[in-house]
N, C-alpha and C positions, 0 to 999 in steps of 0.2 A: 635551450628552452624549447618544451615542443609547442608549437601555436596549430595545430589541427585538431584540438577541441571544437566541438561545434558553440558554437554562439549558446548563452545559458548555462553552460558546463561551468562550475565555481570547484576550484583546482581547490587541494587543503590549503595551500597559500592563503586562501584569500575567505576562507569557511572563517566563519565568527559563530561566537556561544551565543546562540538565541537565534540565532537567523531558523527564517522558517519557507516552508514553501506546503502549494496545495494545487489541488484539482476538486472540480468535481463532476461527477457523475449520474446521470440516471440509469439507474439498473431496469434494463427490461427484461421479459419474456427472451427472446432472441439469447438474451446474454445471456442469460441462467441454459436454454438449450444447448449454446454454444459449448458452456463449460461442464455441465452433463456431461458432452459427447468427447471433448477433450480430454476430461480426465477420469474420463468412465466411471464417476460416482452419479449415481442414475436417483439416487434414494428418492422415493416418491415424495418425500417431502418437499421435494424443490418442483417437483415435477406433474405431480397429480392433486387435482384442486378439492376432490372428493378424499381423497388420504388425508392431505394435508388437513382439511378443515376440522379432522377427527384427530389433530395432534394439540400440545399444548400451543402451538403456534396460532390454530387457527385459522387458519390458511398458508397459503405458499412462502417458504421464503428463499431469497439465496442463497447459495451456498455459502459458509463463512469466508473458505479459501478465496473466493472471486471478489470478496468485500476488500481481504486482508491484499491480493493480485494489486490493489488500487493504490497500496503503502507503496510498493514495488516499482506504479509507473509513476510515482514523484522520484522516489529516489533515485531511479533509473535515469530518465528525461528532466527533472530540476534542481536535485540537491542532492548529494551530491550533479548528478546530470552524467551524462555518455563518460563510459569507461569507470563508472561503477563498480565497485564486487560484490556482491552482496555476502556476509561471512555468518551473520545469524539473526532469528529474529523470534522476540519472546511474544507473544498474542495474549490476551483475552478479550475471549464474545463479550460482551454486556447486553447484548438484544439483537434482535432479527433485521434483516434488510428482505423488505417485499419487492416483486415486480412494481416497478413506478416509483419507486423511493430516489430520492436524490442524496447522494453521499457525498460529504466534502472528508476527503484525505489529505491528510497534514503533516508533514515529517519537523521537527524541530533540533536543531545544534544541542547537544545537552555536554557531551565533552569532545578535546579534537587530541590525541594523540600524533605530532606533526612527526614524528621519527620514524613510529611505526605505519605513517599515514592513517591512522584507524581513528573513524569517527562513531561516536554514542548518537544515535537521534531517537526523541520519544516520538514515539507514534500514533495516531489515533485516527477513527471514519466515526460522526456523524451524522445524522440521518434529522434536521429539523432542528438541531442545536444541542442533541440527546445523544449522546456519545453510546456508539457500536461495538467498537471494538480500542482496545488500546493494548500497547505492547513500547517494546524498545529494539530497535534494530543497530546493530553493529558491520561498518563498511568499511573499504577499503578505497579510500578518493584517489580521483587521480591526480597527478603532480607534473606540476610545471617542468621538472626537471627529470632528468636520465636516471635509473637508477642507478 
C-alpha cells in the first residue's frame, strides 16, 4: 500500500458515485493580467475596458480558460486530489466571468471505472448561483496500491 498521498487525496478505492467537492474564487484584475501574460492570449476583450465595453460583453471579462484552470485546482488538490492525471475535458461557456465575480467550481463522481482507475466527473463554475461554464472531465485517480 502506498501511504504518501497528502492528507485529502481520495485514492479510487475510496471515490463514491456523487461525492463532490469545490472552491471558490474571486477573479480579479491581477488574475485575468497574470493569465494574458501566461498564456499570451492578450485579446482586448479581457484586457481593455474601452474595447471591451464596445463588445457584446459589455465590459471586461475573463478569460474562459482561467474560469475552466479552477475545474483543474479541485481536481487537482480535492478529488480526485495530488497525483491526479488529467486525460480529458469537454467545456461549455454559458456566460462571462467579470473582474470581482466570485466562481464556485464543483467537480462531482458521475462514474468510477476501478480496473482502469478512470473516473467520469461533471463539472461546473458558477458565478451568483448562474452556472458559467459546464463540461465533464475524465481522470486517472491514484491507487492505494502498486501497479
Amino acid at each position: 500500500m502506498l501511504d504518501n498521498f497528502p492528507r485529502g487525496t481520495i485514492c479510487i478505492e475510496d471515490l463514491e458515485i456523487g461525492m463532490s467537492r469545490h472552491l471558490t474564487k474571486e477573479v480579479t484584475d491581477r488574475d485575468i493580467e497574470l493569465f494574458a501574460e501566461v498564456s499570451t492570449d492578450r485579446n482586448p476583450v479581457h484586457l481593455d475596458d474601452d474595447y471591451a465595453m464596445d463588445t457584446i460583453f459589455e465590459g471586461r471579462i475573463a478569460h474562459g480558460m482561467l474560469t475552466a484552470g479552477l475545474i483543474s485546482a479541485v481536481i487537482g488538490e480535492q478529488l480526485p486530489g495530488h497525483g491526479t492525471i488529467y486525460m480529458g475535458q469537454e467545456l461549455k461557456f454559458l456566460g462571462p466571468v467579470r473582474p470581482g465575480d466570485v466562481v464556485r467550481a464543483e467537480v462531482t463522481v458521475l462514474t468510477i471505472d476501478y480496473g482502469k482507475r478512470r473516473v467520469t466527473l461533471a463539472t461546473q463554475c458558477t458565478v451568483g448561483g448562474k452556472p458559467v461554464l459546464k463540461g465533464e472531465a475524465t481522470v486517472l485517480a491514484p491507487s492505494k496500491k502498486f501497479d
